[in-house]
N, C-alpha and C positions, 0 to 999 in steps of 0.2 A: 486074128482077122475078125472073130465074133466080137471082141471087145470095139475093135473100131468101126465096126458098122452099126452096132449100139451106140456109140459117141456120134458118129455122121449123126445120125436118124432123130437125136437130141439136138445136136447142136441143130439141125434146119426146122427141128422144131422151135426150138428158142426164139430163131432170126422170122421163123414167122410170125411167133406169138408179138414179136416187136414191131408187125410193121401192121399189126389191125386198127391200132389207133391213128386217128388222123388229127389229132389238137399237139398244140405246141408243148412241148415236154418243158413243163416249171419247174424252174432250180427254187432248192430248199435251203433251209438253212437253221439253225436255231432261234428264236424266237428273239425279236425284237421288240423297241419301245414303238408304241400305238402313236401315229399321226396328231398331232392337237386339229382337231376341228375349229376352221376359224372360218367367218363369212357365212353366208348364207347358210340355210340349212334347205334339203330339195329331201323328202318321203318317199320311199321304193313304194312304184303304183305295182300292186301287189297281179291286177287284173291285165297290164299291160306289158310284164315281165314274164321272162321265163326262165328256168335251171334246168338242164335236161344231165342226164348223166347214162353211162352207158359202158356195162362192163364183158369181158368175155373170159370163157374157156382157155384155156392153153390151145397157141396155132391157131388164134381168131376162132373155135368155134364158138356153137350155143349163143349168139351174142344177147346179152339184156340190158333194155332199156326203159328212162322212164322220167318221171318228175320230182321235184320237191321244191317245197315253197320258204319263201323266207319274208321278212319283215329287215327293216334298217332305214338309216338316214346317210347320205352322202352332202358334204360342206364344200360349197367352191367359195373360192376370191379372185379374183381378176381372172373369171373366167378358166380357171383351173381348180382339178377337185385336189381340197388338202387334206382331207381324211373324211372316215365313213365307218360305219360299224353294223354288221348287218346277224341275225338271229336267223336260223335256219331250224324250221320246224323238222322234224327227225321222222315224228308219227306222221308228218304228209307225204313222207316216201311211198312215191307207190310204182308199179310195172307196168307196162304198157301191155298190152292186151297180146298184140303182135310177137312179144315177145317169146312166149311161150307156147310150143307147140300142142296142138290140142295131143297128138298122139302121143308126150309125154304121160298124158295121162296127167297132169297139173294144170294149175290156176294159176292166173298172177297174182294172184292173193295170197298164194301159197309163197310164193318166192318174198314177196310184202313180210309177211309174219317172220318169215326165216330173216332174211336183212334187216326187221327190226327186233330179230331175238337175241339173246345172251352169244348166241356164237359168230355174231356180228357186230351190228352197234349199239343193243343193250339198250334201247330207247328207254324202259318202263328208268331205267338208274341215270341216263344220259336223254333227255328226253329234245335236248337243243344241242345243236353244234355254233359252231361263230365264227366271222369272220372281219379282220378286224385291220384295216388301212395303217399299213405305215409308212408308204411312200409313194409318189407316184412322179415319176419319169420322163423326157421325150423318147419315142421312140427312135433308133436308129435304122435306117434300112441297109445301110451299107455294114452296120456289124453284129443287126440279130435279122434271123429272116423269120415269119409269121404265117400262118395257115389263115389267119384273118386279113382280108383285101382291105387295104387303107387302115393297116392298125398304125395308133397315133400316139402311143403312150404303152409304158409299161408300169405293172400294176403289183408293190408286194404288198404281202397282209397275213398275219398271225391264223392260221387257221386251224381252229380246235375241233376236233374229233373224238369224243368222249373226255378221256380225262389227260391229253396229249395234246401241245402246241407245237405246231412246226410253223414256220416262215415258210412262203411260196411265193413265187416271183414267176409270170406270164406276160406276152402281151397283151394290148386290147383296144382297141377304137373305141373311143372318147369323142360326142357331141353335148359341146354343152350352150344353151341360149338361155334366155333370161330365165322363162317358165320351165325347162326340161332339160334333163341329161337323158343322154341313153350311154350302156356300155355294153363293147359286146364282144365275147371271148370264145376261144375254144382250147381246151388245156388238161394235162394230163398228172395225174399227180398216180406216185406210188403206197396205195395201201399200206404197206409195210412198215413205211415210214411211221404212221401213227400205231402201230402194233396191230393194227386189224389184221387176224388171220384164223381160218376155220380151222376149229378143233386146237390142234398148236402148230408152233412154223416148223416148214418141214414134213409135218403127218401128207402122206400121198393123196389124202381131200384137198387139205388146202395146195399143195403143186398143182392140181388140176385144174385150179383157176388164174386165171394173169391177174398179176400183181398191180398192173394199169385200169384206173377207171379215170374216164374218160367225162370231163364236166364242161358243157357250155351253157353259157351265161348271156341271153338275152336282158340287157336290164334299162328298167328305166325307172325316174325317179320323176317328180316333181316338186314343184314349192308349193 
């Protein structure tokens, strides 16, 4: 009876730690060939963009959140984007203030250093991640459903994580007019997938965090 009220007690932990994220859960896949950029070329306006990212605790707690910035160029032709390549600054990771409770006794600077040290994503050896178009889609409503209202496209792209490429595939609403694109997502990808995990996989540190973080993607570009 002890054994199975330890398994209940897990298992509704699990099913809550699954349900804290609210972006669409992006299938992976192994790494594909990059998009040819053709037409146009539009510059990610660095000041009118945003990346927001946001992780938790096992069972939603502790939630953190925060920013990071990126540089890239998106190509359309006849008004559709054919590929894109974007540079994602690592050392701009930072935490939102909010985040962290003062009675921790921590900063968010603290949490800053830690996620950009060796038992994270190792910035000082990895000091860029990428991400890098190689397909882009109509969206279907009738046979994927989206947490983004009026998503219009779906979006895969090579995305490196230290020294690790996986494929991900999200939806995402796509405006594009002569002078500007915007794209704009909310999408969930599994850590694990790139080998990120504290101390090593499995040590009861790293089970105490969810494997889910959580990345939306305000973006816009111009020509």
């Amino acid at each position: 009876m002890k054994k199975l009220l330890i398994f209940a007690a897990v298992s509704s932990l699990a099913f809550t730690a699954c349900k804290n994220t609210e972006g669409d859960a992006a299938k992976t896949a192994e790494t594909q060939e990059v998009a040819k950029q053709t037409g146009s070329v539009y510059n990610l306006d660095a000041a009118g963009s945003s990346i927001k990212w946001t992780a938790y605790h096992k069972g939603g707690l502790n939630p953190r959140f925060g920013i990071i910035k990126a540089a890239g160029t998106v190509s359309v032709e006849k008004n559709a984007i054919t590929g894109g390549s974007f540079t994602i600054d690592m050392n701009s990771l930072t935490t939102d203030t909010a985040a962290v409770a003062a009675a921790e006794g921590k900063k968010s600077t603290d949490l800053d250093m830690h996620l950009k040290g060796a038992d994270f994503f190792d910035v000082a050896k990895y000091p860029n991640a990428k991400f890098e178009i190689t397909g882009v889609t109509a969206f279907d409503s009738t046979k994927v459903k989206s947490v983004i209202q009026g998503a219009t496209n779906i979006v895969s792209g090579n995305l490196t994580l230290k020294d690790k490429t996986v494929n991900v595939t999200f939806p995402a609403k796509v405006n594009v007019t002569e002078s500007e694109i915007t794209v704009e997502s909310k999408f969930v990808i599994n850590r694990s997938d790139w080998g990120l995990s504290y101390k090593t996989e499995g040590n009861p540190a790293d089970w105490g965090i969810s494997k889910d973080i959580e990345i939306q993607m305000n973006v816009k570009a111009k020509k």
